[in-house]
N, C-alpha and C positions, 0 to 999 in steps of 0.2 A: 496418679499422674505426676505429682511434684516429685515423689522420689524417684520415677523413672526419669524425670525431665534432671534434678542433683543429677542422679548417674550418670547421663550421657553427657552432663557439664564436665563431670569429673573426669571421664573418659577424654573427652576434648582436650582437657589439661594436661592429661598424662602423654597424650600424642603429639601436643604441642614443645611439651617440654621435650621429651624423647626424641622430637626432629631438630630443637634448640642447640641439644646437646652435642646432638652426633654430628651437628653440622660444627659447631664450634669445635670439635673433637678432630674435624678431618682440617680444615683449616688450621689447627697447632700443629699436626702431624707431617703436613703438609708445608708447612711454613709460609702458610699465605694469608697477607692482610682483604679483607674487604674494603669497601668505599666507607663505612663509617669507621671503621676499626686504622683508617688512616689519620682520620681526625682525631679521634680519641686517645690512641696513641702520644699524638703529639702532644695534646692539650693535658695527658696524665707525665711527660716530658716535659712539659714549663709549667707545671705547678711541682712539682717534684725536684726537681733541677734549676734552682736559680741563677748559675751561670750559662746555662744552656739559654733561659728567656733574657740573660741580658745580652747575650751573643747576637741572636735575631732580634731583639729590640734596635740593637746597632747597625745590624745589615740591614733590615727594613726602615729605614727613617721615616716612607710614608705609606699609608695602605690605602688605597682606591677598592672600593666596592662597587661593582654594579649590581643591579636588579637586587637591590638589599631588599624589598618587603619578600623576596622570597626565601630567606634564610632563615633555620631554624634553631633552636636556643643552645643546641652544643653547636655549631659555626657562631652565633656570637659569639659566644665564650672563645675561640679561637681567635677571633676577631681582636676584643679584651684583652686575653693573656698577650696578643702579639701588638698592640699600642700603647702608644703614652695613658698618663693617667688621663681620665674623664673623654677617652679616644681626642686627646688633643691634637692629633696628625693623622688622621682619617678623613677621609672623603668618601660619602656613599650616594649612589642615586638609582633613587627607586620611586614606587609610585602605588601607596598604599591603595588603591582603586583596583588594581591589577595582581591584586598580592592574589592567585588563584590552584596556590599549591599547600594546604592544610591539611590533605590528603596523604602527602608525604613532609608531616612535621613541620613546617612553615608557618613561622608567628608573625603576626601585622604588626603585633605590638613591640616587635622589634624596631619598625621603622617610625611606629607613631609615638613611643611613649619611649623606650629606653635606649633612645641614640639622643645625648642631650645638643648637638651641634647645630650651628646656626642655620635656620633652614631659607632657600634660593629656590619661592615659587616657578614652576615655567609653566607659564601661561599661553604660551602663543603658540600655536599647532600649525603647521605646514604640511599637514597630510589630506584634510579634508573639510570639504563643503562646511560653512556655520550650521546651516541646517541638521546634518550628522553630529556637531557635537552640542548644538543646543540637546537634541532626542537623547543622547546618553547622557548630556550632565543631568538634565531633568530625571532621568532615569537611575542614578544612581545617588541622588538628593533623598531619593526619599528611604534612605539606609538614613538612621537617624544620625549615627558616626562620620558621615560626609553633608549633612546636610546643611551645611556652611561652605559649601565646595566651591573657589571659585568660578565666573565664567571662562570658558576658552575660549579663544581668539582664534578667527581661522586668518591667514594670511594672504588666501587665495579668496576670500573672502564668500558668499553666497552662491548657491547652485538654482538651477532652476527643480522645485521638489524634487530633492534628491531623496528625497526618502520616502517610503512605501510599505504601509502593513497590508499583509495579504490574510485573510482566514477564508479556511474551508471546510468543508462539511466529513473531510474524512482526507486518511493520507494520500490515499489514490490522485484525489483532485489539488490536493496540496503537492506533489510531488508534478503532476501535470502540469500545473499553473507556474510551477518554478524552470521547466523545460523548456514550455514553449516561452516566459520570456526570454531564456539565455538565447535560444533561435533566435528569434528576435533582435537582440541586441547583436547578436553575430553577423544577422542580414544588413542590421544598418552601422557594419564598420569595427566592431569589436572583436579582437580575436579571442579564441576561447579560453587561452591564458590568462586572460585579463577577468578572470571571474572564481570565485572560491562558492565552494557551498560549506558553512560551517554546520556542525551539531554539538552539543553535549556528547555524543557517544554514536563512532561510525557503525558499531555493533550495534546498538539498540534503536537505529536508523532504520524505519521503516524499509523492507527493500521495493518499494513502491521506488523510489527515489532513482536507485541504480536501473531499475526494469526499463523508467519510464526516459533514463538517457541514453539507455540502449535502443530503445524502441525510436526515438527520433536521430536515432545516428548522432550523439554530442560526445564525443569522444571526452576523456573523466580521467582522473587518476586518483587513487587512494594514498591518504599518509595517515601518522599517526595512530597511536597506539600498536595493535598488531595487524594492519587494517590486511596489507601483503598475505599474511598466512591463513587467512578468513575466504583468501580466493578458494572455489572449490579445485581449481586444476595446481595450485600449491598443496592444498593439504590429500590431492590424489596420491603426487608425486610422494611429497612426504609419506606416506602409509605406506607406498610400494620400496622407500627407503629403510623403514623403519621395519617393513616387516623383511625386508634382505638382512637386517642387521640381528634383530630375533624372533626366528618363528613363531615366539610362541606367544609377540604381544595381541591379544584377543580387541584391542581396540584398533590396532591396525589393520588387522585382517577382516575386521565386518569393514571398515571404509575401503579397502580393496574388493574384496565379492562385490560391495551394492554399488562401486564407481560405474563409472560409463563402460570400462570394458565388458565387466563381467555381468553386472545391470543385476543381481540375485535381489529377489522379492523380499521386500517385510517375511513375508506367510512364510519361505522358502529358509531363510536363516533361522526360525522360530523355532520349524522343525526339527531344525538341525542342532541347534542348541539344544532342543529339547532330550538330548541323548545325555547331558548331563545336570540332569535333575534329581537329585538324591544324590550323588557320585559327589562327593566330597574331594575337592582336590584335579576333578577334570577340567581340562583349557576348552576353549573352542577349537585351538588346534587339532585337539584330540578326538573332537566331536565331529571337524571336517575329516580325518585321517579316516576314521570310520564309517561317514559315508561315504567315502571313497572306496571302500572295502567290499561296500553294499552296489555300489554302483550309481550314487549320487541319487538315489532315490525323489530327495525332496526338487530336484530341478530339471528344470528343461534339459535336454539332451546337449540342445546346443550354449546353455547358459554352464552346463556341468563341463564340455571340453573347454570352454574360455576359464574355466576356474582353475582345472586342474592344468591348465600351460601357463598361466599367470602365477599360483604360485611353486608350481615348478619350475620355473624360472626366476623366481626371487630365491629360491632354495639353491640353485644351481649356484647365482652370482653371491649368495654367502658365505656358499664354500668355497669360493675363489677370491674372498674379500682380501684376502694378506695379500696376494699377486694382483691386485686390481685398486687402480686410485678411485678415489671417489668421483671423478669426471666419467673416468671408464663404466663406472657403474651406473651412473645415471645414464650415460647416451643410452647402454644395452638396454635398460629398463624402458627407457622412452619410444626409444626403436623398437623394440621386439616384440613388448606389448599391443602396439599400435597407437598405442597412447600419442605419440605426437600426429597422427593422421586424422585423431577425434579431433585434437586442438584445433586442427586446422579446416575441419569440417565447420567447426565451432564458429572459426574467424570469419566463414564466409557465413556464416547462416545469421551473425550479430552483426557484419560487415565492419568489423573492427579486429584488428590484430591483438587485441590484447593477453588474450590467454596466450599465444606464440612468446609475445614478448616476455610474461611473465616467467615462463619454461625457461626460455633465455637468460632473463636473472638469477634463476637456481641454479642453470649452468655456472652462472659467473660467481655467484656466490664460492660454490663449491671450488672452483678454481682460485681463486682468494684466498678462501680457508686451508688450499693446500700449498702454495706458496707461501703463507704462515707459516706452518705449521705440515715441513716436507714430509715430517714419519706419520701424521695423523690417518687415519681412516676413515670406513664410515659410519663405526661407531661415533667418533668423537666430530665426527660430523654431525649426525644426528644429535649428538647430546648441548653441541652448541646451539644448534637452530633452535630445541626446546628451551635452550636458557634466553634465547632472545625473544622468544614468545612470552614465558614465564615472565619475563621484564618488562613486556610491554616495550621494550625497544622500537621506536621509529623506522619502520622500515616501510618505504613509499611500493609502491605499483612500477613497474618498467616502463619508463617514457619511449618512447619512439626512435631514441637516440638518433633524432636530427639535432642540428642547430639550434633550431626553436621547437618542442615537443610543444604542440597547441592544442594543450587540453583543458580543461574545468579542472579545477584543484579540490578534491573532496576532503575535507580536513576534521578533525577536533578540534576545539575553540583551542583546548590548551599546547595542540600541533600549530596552530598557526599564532599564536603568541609571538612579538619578534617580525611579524611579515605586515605587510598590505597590501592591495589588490584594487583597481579600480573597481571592481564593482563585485560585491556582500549578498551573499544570501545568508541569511542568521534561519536555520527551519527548524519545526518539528519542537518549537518556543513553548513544550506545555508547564503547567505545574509541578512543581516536587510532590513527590510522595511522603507521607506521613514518615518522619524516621522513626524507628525504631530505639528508645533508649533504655531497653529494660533488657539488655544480651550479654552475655556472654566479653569481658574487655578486658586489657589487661595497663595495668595503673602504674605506669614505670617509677613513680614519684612514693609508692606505698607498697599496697598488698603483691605487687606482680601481677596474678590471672587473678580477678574478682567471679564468683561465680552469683548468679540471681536466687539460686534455689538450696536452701537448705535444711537440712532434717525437718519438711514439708511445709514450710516456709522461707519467706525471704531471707537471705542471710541479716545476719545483726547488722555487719557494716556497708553492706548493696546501696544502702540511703544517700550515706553518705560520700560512698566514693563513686557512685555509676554517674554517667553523662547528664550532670545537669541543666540546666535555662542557659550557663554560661557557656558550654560546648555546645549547643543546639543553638543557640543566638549565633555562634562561630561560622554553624554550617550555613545556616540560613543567610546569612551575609557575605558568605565564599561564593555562593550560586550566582548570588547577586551580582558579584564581583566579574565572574566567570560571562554572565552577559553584557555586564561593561566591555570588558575583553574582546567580546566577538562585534560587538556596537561599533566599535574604535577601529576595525582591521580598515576598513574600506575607504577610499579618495573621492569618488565621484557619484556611488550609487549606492545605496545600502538599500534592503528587500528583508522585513521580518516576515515569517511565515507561521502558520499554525493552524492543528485542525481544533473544531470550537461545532459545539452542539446545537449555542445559538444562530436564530435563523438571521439577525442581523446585529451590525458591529453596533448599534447604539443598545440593542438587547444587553449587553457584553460588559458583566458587573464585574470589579473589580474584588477578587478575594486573596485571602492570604498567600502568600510566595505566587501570584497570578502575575508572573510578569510579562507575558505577552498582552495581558487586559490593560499594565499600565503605560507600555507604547501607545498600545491602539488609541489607548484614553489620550494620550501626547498629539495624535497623528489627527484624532477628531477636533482636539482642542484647537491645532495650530494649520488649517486648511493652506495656507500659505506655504507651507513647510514640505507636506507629506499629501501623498494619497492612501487613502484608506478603499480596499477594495475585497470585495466580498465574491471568490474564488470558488462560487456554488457552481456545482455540474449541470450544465443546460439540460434538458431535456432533449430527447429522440424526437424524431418526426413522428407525428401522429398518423398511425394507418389510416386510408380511407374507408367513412364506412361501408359496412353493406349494401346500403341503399343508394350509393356512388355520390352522392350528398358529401362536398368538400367542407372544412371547418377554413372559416375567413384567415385565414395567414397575416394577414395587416398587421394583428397585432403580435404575433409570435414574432415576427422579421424587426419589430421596431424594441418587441423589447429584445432580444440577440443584436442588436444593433448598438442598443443605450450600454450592455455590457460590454462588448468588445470598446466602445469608445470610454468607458471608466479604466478597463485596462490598460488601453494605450492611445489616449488621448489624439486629437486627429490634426495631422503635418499642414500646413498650407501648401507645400506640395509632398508628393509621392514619388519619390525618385524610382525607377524600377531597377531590381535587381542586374548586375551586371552579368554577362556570359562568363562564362571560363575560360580562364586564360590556358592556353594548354603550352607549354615548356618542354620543348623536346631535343635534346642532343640526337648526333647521329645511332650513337651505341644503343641509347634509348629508343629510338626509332626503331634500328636491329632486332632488338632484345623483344620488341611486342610483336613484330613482325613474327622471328623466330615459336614465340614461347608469350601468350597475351598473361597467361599466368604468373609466367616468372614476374613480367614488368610490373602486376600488381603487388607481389611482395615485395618487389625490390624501391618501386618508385610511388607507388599509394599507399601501401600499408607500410614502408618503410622498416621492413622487418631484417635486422642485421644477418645478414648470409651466418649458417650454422659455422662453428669451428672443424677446420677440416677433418678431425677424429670420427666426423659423422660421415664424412664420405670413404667412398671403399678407393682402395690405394692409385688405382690407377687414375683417378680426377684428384689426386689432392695434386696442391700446390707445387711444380717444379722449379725451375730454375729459369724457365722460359720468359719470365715476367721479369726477374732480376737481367736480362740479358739483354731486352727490351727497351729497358727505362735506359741501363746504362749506356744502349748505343745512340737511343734519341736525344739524351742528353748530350752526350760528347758532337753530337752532329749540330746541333741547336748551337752551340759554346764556338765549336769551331767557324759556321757560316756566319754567324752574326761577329765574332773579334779576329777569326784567323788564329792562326800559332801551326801546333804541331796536332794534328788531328787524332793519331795514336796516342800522343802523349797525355791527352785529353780523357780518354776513355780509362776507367775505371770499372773493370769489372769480367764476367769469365774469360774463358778464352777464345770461344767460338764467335764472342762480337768484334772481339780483333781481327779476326778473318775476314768477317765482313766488312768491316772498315777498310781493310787493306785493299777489297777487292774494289769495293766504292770508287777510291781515289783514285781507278784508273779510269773510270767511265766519267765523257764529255759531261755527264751533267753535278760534278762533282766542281768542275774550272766554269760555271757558270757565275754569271754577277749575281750576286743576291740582294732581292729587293727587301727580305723581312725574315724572319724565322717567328715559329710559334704565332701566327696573328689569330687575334680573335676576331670572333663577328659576333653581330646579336640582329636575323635578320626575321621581319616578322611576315607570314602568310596568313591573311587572315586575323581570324584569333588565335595562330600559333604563333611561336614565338622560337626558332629555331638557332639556336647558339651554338658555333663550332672554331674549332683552332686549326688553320693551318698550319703541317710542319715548314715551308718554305716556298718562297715564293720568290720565284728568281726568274731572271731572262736570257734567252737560249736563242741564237739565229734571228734577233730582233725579235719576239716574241717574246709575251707575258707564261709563264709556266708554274702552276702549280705543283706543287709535287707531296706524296702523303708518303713516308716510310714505313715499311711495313718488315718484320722480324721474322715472321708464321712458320711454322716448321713444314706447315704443308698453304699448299696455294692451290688450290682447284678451282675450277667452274662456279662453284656457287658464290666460295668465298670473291673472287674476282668482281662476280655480279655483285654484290653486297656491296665492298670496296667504290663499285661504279656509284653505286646512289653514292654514298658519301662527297666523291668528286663534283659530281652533279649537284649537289648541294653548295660545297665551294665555286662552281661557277654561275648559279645562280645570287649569291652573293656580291660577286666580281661584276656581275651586271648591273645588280641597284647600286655598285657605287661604295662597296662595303670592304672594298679589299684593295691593295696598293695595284697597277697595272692595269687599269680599267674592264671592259669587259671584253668577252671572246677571246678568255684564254686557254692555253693550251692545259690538258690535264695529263698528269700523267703520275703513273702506283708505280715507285717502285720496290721491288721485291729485295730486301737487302741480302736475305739469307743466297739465293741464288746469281745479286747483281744483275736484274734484269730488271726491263723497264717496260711497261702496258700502257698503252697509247688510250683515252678514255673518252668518246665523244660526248659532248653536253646535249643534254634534253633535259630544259626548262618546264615545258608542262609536262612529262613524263613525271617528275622529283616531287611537284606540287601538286599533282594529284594524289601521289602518293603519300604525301605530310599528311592532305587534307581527311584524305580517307582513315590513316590513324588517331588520327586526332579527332575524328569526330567520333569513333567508336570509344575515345579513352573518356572523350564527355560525357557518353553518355552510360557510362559503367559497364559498357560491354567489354569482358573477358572470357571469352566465350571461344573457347578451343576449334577448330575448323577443319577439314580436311588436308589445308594447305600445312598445319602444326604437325601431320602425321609422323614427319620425321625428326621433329624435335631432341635435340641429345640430353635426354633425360638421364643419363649415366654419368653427365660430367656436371651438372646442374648441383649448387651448392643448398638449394633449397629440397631437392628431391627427399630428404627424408622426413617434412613433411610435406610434402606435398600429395594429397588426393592424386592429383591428375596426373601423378607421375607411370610412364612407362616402366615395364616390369622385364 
């Protein structure tokens, strides 16, 4: 076993070197520096070159560092070569507590021992509760290297227990108990911005966690690390990319067969693989080629045509990859496949847009990377998304791209470094695992690659140079550090979490790197401070027995009663939840009216309309819209200051005409009371906001008037137009609008200069609000007869949209 175990060390070496090599190889060739080979560079240029370091000595007179305990021993030395002696003109500020980067070469002992400059404690925090930072100084006291730590000061001074250890009996309940408090906290007042859930590691995150904020509707966003490409409908997309770029990668092709399209069984790929077993040198490509040959033997009828259209259709768009951008390649993929109608099956069945919007960002990515980067492909597409995965690059989840995306922020402690949040969830607080320091490392200061095993023994020098007490003392006080980190992000509420064997928190013995035992032990010590709460799963209701003999409930109800009031202590009063407020323009009206579907992508799941490349030619974008804005602008400009009304317009030619025609008709020489007026008028619990284009006076009468550009005007549109009006003279009546009420309404048609006389009906408008609005309360989007003729061909959402007509 040891000389197998030498040999596969040695082999290790040879691969490492031979990937060391080639890489430094294509980098000369190439004439490209990396990120460290920028430093190094320089720092092998001022030690080499002494008029070169006295040059920059002179143009830097002073150097400011921030976040210095994160820097590691070749940036000192850059640091050094580019300051006075003994860094006499340096300024650094850092915070050895928070040094949480060792992982990539970051030395504390830069900040604590070899920076000799005069040091400027800050003591006084303005981010959060005393409470919060009494728990992390305690907590990070008992690192023996801070245990002189001063206190911090809050300047906001004491919360009411701000702070809360949760344990439970397993992640399921730990992951529940973190849910329904964010509900919680959202019901009385919090939006869901205002809340982070950290971890150690989004990947090693129980998905207990994601399940159970899907399942209570808390809409979330992922950042840090690679957390984006861990979605399953990113790394779909990605496979059906990756295998258009080449057939023959076998890793992207089993994630396309077993995706949602094609759904191929464990049992079913086994098979198929199974054709090259002995065959030195066969792909799976080659393995699928041949059941194809056979007739798809190993799968359903209907799982074998989803296979073989899927990927003849990534075979298709690889041979067209030179004539085709990488945007074009994705729509076809997402289109064609059906893949965006899964996503959006998805959105409704989670009730969350997120997968839509994530598609959305690989769109925009890709458009990005090709404005970069005009002659690129999609090979070099794909090869950069792997290099940002491989790096572990930050790359967040698609927000909602409103103004305020109001979601939970699911983060890495070392992602959210730099931020703060009112209110902290620290979860999933267990133990370190034992590390390992008997592996395989490579010793940059000596041997290079240290191997453990040598001609059936240790090597001679293994002792000496492998990961001793002082690199192992290293790790163990970075972790430590790394919970400081996540201790400190939060303002007003911090929540540690954890799953814990024992039946109760006083059972809950403190052991080695236990650092969720040594909160808990902070949270029992200091009652004043914290609540410590014991996050066990109730029990089920007891069947009745057999005998119809019921068990006394008295005491099940009282203790379910003592729990929920440990969790959330009880208000002297109870404010009840308020109604929804529902917010409706007229368009918005229109739009549910027309299409209840569109208005949930457009106005609840706020899912940005596709880029026109997805719609077929004759809905995309015309000139109709540019013709529109330009004539209501010029008309707005001219009734509110006067001038020259032609002169004014800016834009095609056909709104010239219309303006020409305008100026001869009476209601063009009318007085004008207003242009553009808003209203904010409310029915109920709606709340209806609209703009008049003008409001003028005609024959002693108040006249509303709404401009309209439309290339066609029919019957329906007309009726439609009428609620609108009806809306403005319902306003005009509460007193909302200049000219008091019982005014005259009138559309007119600009394209043709013609004018629609519109009568008002006040309960006709507001029964109509009410009726939308109470369906939109209560989640009804629910297609109807009266949607039959919905123009699903012009609809920007129609490609993915389920309900879309055919």
């Amino acid at each position: 076993m040891a000389r197998q175990a030498a040999h596969a060390e040695l082999e290790a070496i040879e691969v490492l070197y031979l990937v060391y090599r080639t890489y430094e190889e294509a980098l000369t060739t190439d004439g490209l520096r990396d990120f460290d080979d920028l430093i190094l560079d320089v720092i092998d240029a001022l030690e080499r070159v002494p008029e070169f370091r006295r040059r920059c000595r002179e143009r830097f007179q002073y150097l400011l560092v921030d976040e210095f305990q994160d820097t590691n021993r070749i940036q000192l030395d850059l640091i050094r070569l580019l300051a006075a002696e003994n860094f006499g003109n340096v300024a650094v500020v850092g915070d050895a507590k928070q040094s949480i980067y060792g992982w990539r070469d970051a030395e504390i002992e830069n900040i604590r021992s070899r920076f000799g400059g005069k040091r400027l404690p800050l003591t006084h925090n303005r981010r959060s509760y005393q409470e919060i930072l009494d728990c992390a100084t305690a907590f990070i006291r008992r690192d023996p290297d801070f245990a002189d730590e001063p206190d911090l000061v809050a300047t906001r001074g004491t919360g009411e227990r701000p702070v809360t250890v949760v344990m439970a009996p397993d992640s399921r309940t730990e992951a529940r108990s973190v849910a329904e408090t964010i509900r919680r906290l959202y019901r009385g007042g919090r939006k869901f911005s205002d809340i982070a859930i950290l971890a150690h590691s989004i990947r090693m995150l129980p998905r207990d966690f994601e399940d159970e904020l899907r399942r209570q509707g808390i809409p979330y966003l992922t950042s840090g690390g690679s957390g984006f490409f861990d979605r399953q409908e990113i790394k779909d997309v990605l496979a059906m990319l990756r295998l258009t770029e080449n057939p023959m990668d076998d890793g992207a092709l089993v994630r396309v067969l077993q995706g949602p399209i094609v759904r191929l069984p464990d049992r079913g790929l086994y098979r198929m693989a199974a054709r090259r077993f002995g065959r030195r040198g066969m792909r799976l490509r080659d393995c699928f080629e041949a059941s194809r040959l056979e007739g798809f033997p190993e799968m359903d009828p209907k799982v074998a045509a989803s296979a073989a259209a899927l990927v003849g259709l990534t075979d298709g768009l690889g041979r067209l990859r030179d004539a085709l951008t990488v945007a074009d390649i994705l729509n076809r993929l997402l289109e064609e496949t059906g893949y965006l109608r899964w996503a959006e099956l998805r959105a409704q069945r989670d009730g969350s847009p997120r997968a839509l919007l994530n598609l959305r960002k690989v769109f925009q990515l890709a458009s990005r990377f090709e404005r970069e980067l005009a002659l690129a492909g999609i090979g070099d597409f794909v090869r950069h998304l792997d290099q940002v995965i491989d790096a572990e690059l930050p790359v967040g989840e698609a927000s909602e791209e409103s103004a305020a995306a109001d979601a939970v922020s699911l983060l890495t402690i070392h992602a959210a470094k730099g931020l703060e949040f009112p209110v902290v969830f620290l979860v999933n607080l267990r133990p370190a695992r034992a590390r390992d320091t008997e592996r395989l490392f490579f010793d940059p200061d000596g041997l290079g690659f240290v191997m453990k095993n040598w001609r059936g023994e240790k090597h001679p020098r293994y002792q000496s140079t492998s990961p001793g007490e002082p690199a192992v003392k290293l790790a163990i006080g970075e972790r430590r550090r790394i919970v400081y980190v996540g201790l400190t992000r939060t303002k007003d509420a911090l929540y540690v979490t954890a799953t814990r064997e024992e039946q109760s928190a006083r059972e809950v013995e403190m052991g080695e790197q236990d650092h969720f035992a040594e909160i808990l032990s902070w949270g029992l010590a200091h009652p004043e401070s914290a609540n410590v709460v014991e996050a066990e799963q109730l029990e089920l209701p007891v069947p009745r027995p057999a005998n119809g003999a019921a068990p006394d409930g008295s005491a099940v109800v009282a203790a379910v009663l003592e729990r929920m009031e440990a969790i959330q202590p009880r208000r002297p009063v109870e404010v009840p939840e308020a109604p929804l407020e529902i917010r409706l323009s007229f368009s918005q009206l229109h739009d549910f009216e027309i299409c209840p579907v569109r208005y949930r992508f457009s106005q609840v799941w706020r899912v940005p309309a596709p880029p026109d490349d997805l719609l077929p030619r004759f809905a995309r974008t015309t000139n109709a819209t540019e013709v529109g804005a330009a004539v209501h602008e010029a008309l707005a400009a001219w009734h509110a200051s006067g001038g020259d009304l032609l002169g004014r317009y800016e834009g095609p030619e056909a709104g010239r005409e219309m303006l020409s025609a305008y100026l001869a008709h009476p209601l063009a020489a009318a007085k004008t009371l207003g242009v553009e007026v808003g209203f904010n008028l409310r029915l109920g619990r709606t709340r209806v906001r609209g703009i008049v284009d003008r409001i003028c006076e005609l024959d002693g009468r108040t006249v509303l008037v709404d401009y309209k550009t439309n290339a066609t005007m029919d019957a329906s549109l007309i009726e439609a137009y009428t609620t609108q009006l009806r809306l403005y003279s319902l306003a005009a009546g509460r007193g909302l609008l200049p000219g008091g009420a019982g005014p005259r309404l009138v559309l007119f048609d600009l394209r043709r200069s013609h004018s629609v006389e519109v009568t008002a009906d006040d309960a006709a408008v507001a029964a109509r609000v009410a009726a939308v609005s109470q369906r939109i309360a209560q989640g009804d989007f629910v297609l109807g007869p009266e949607n039959a003729q919905r123009p699903c061909s012009m609809c920007a959402f129609r490609p993915i949209c389920a309900d879309a007509r055919t």
